[in-house]
C-alpha positions as CSV (number, residue, x, y, z in Angstrom):
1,X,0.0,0.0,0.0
2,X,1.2,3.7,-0.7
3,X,1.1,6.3,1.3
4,X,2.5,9.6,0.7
5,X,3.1,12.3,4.0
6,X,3.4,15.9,2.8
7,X,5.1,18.4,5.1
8,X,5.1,22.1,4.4
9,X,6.7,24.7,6.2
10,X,5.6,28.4,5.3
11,X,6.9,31.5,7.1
12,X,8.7,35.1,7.0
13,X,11.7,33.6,8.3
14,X,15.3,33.0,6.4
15,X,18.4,31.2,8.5
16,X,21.4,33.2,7.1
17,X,23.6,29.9,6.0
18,X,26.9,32.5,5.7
19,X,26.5,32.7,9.4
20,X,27.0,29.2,10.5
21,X,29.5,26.1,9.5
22,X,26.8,24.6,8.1
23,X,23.7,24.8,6.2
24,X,20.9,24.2,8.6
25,X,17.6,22.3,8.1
26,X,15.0,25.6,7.1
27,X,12.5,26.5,9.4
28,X,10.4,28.3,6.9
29,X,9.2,27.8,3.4
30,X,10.2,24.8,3.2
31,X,8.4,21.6,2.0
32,X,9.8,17.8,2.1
33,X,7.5,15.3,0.2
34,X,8.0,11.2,1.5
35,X,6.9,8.4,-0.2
36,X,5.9,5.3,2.3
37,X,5.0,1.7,1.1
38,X,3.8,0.1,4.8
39,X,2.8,-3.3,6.0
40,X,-0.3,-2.0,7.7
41,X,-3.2,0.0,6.8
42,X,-3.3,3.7,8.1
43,X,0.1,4.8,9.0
44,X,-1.2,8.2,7.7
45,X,-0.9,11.5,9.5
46,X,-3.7,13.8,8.2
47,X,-1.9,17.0,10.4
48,X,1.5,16.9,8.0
49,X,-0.7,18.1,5.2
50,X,-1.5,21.3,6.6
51,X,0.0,24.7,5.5
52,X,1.5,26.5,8.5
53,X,3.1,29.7,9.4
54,X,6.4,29.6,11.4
55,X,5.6,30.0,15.5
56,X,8.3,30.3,17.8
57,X,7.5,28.9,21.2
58,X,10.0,28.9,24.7
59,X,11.3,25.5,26.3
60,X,13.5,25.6,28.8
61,X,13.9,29.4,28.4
62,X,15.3,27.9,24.6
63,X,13.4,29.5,21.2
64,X,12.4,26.8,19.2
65,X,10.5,26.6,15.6
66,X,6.7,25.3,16.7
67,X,6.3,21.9,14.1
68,X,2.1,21.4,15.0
69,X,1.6,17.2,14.8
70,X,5.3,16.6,15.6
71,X,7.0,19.1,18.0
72,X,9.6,21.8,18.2
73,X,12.9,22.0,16.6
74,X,16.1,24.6,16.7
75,X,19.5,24.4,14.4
76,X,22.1,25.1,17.0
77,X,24.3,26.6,14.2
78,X,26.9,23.9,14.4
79,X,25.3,21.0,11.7
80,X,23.0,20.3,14.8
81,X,19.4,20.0,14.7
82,X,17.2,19.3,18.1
83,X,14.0,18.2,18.1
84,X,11.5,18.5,21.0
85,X,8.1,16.1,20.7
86,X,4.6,17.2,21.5
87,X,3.7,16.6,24.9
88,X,7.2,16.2,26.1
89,X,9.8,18.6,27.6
90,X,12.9,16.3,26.5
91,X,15.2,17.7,23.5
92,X,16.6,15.0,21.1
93,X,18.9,14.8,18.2
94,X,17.0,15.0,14.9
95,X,20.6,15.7,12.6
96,X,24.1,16.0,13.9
97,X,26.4,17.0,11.0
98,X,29.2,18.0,13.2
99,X,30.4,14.1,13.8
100,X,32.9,12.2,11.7
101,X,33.8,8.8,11.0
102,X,32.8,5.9,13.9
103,X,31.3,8.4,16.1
104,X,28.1,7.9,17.7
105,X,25.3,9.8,17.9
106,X,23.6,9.7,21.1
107,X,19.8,10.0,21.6
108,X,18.5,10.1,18.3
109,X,14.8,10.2,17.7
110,X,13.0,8.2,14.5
111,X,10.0,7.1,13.5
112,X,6.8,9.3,12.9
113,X,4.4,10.5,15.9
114,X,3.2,9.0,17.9
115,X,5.2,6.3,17.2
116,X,8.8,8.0,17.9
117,X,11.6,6.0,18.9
118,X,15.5,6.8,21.1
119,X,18.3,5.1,19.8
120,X,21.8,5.7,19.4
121,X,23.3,5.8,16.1
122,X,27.0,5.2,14.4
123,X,28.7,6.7,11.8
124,X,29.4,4.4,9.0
125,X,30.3,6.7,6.2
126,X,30.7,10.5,5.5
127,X,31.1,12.4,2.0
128,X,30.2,15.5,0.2
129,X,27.6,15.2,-2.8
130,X,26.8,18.2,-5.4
131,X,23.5,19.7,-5.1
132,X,23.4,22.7,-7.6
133,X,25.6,25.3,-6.4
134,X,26.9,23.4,-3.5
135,X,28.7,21.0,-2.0
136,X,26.5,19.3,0.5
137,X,27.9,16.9,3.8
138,X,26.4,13.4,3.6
139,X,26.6,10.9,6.2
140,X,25.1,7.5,7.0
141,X,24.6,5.6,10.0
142,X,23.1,2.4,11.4
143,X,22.2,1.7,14.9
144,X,24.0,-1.0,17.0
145,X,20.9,-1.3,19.6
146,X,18.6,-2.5,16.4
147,X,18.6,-5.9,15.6
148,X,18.1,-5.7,12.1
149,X,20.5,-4.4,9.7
150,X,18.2,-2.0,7.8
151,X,17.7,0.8,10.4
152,X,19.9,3.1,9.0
153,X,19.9,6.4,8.7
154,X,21.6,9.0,5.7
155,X,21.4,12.5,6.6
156,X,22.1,15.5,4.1
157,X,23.1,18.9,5.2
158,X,20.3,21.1,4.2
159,X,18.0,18.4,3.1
160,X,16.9,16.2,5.9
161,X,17.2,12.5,6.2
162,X,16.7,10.5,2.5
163,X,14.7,7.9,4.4
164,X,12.0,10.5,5.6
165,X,12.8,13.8,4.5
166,X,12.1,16.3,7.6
167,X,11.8,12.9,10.2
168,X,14.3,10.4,10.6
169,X,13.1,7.3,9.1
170,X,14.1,3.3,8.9
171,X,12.9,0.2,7.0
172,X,13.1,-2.6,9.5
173,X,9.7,-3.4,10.5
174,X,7.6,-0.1,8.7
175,X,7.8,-0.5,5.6
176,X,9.8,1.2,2.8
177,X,10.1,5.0,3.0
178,X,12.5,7.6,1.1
179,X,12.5,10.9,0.5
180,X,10.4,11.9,-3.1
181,X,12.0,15.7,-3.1
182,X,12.4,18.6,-0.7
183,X,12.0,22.2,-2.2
184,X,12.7,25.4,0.0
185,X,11.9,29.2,-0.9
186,X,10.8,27.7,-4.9
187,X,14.1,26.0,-5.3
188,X,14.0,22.2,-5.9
189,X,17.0,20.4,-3.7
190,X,16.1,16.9,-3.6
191,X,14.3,14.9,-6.4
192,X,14.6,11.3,-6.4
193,X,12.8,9.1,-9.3
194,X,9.3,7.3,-8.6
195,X,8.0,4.5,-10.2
196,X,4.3,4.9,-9.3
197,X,2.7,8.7,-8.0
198,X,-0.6,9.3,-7.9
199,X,-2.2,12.4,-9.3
200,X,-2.3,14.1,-6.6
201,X,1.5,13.5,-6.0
202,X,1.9,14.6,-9.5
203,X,0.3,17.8,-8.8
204,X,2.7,18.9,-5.8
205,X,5.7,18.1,-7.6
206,X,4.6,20.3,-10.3
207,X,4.0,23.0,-8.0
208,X,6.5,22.8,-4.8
209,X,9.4,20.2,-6.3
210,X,9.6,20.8,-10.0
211,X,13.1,21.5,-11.4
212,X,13.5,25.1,-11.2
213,X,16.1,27.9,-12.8
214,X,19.2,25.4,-13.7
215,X,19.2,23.0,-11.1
216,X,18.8,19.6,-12.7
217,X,17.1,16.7,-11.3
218,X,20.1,15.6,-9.1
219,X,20.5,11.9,-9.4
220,X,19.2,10.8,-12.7
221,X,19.0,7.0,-13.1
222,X,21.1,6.8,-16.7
223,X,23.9,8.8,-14.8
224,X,24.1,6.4,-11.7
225,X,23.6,3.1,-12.8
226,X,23.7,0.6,-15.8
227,X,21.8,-2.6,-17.1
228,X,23.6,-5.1,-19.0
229,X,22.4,-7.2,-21.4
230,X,19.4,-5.0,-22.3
231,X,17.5,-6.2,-23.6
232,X,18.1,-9.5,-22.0
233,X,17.3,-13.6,-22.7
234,X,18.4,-14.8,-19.1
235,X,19.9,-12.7,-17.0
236,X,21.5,-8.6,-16.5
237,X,24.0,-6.9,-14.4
238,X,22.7,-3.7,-12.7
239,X,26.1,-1.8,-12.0
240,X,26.3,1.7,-9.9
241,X,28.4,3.8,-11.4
242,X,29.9,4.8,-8.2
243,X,31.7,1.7,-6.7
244,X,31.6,3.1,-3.3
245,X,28.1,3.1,-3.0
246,X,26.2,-0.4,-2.7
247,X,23.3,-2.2,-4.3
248,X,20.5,-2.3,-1.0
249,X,17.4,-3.7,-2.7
250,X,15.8,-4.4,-6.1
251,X,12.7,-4.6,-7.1
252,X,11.1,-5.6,-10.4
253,X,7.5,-4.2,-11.6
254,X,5.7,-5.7,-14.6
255,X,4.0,-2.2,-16.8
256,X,0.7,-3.0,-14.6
257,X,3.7,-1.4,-11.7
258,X,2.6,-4.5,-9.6
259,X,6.0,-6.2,-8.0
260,X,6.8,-8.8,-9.7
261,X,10.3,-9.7,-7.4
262,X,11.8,-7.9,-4.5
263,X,16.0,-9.4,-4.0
264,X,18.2,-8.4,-1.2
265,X,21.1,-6.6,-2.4
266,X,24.7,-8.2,-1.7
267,X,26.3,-4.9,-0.6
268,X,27.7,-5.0,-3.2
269,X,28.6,-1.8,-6.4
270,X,27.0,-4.6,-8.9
271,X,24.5,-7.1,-8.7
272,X,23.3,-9.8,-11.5
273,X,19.5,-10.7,-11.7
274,X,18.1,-13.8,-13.8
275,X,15.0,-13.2,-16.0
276,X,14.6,-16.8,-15.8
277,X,10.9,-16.5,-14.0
278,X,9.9,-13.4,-16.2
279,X,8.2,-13.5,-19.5
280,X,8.6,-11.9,-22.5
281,X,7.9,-7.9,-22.0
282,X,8.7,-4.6,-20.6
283,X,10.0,-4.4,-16.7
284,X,10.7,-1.7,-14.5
285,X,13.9,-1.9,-12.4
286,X,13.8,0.3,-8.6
287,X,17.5,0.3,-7.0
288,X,17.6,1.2,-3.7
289,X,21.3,2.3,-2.6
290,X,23.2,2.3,0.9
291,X,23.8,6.3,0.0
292,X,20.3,7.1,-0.4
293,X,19.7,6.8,-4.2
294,X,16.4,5.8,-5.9
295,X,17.0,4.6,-9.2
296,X,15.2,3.4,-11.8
297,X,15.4,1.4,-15.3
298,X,14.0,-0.5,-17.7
299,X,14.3,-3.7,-19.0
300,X,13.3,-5.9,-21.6
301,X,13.1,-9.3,-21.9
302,X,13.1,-11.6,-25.1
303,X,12.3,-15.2,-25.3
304,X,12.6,-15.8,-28.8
């Protein structure tokens, strides 16, 4: 089942990024669009549709940006983000951009209200990716505490987290969910490529996410990854371009976009897939990759 979460952010307010070592998550005009296939019917929050003005409420004598349905959050001005829940008084990490390599990341909150999880987190990786005009601090993380070895994290400076856009989000256990874009003051920064949106989805994109004055859709699938043999009798190689990233999951729609296979990926820059169980047609290929990427291709298969 699909579910899409809007989030917008609308305000007066501009963070001055010139001011600070790092770009901080926006507090105002801001809107992050995430894409969720669950398990379970109803993990939809109504409240993260609604348009909002930027409130600033006092905890703790500290300002904080009022978030209605999730909380309150502040950028610290040092690649920290804090976030405060509804109802609560506690302050968490949302982003922490200031740690490097094998650090860990106390305190971390996930998940999606009122469902929000602690955990501690580790730094597995940490790189710099283009974005436009800038050069923007990625980092990804897994927790140690979590029995499964999907809850990771990748968190982008400026951006959010790939897995859930303004929230932290995981896999293990609530489906699949990434990051469809993130726009702020009409300037697209994140697009990543979806097989199936509805109408609706269709219609925000063209209005809050679209591609605007020279900023190409950032990770294009023919620039990240290739399919070999296409088309194909038996089998292909999907290969990332970048051998440093790895191959997470794949999964294979028919042109009716029902999944027709879902493989685990090897971890692993390359992966080959056998056609054997698919008949003659047109397939869709989604790659999900350990640094956040959603890419997609397609591929044919001949019998004859």
């Amino acid at each position: 089942m699909k579910r899409y979460i809007l989030i917008f952010l609308l305000g007066v307010y501009f963070n001055s990024a010139s001011a600070q070592n790092y770009f901080a998550l926006p507090d105002s005009n801001a809107t992050w669009i995430m894409q969720c296939d669950d398990g379970f019917s109803g993990w939809v929050f109504p409240e993260y549709t609604l348009p909002f003005h930027k409130r600033d409420t006092v905890i703790n004598s500290i300002t904080y940006t009022k978030f209605p349905g999730i909380g309150a959050f502040r950028n610290n001005g040092a690649g920290i983000t804090y976030l405060v829940p509804e109802d609560s008084l506690n302050e968490y990490i949302l982003e922490d951009l200031s740690k490097n390599l094998g650090d860990t990341v106390y305190n971390v909150i996930y998940g999606s209200p009122p469902f929000l999880q602690i955990y501690n987190f580790v730094v597995d990786s940490v790189n710099n990716i283009p974005v436009g005009p800038y050069s923007l601090k990625r980092m990804c993380l897994h927790s140690p505490q979590l029995n499964c070895n999907q809850f990771r994290l990748i968190w982008i400076e400026k951006i959010g987290c790939a897995n859930g856009g303004f929230l932290n989000q995981i896999e293990c256990g609530f489906g699949s969910c990434f990051l469809n874009c993130m726009s702020s003051n009409d300037t697209s920064f994140w697009q990543a490529q979806s097989m199936q949106i509805p109408q609706t989805i269709h219609y925000y994109l063209s209005q809050i996410c679209s591609s605007p004055a020279g900023l190409k859709m950032l990770y294009p699938s023919l620039e990240q990854m290739n399919v070999l043999p296409n088309p194909t009798k038996d089998y292909s190689i999907i290969r990332l371009y970048n051998r440093s990233d790895k191959i997470l999951s794949i999964e294979i729609f028919n042109m009716q976009g029902k999944i027709i296979e879902k493989l685990p990926g090897e971890k692993n820059y390359e992966l080959e897939i056998s056609s054997d169980n698919l008949q003659q047609g047109l397939y869709f290929l989604r790659v999900k990759t350990l640094f956040g990427l959603i890419l997609n291709k397609k591929l044919i298969v001949i019998k004859s």
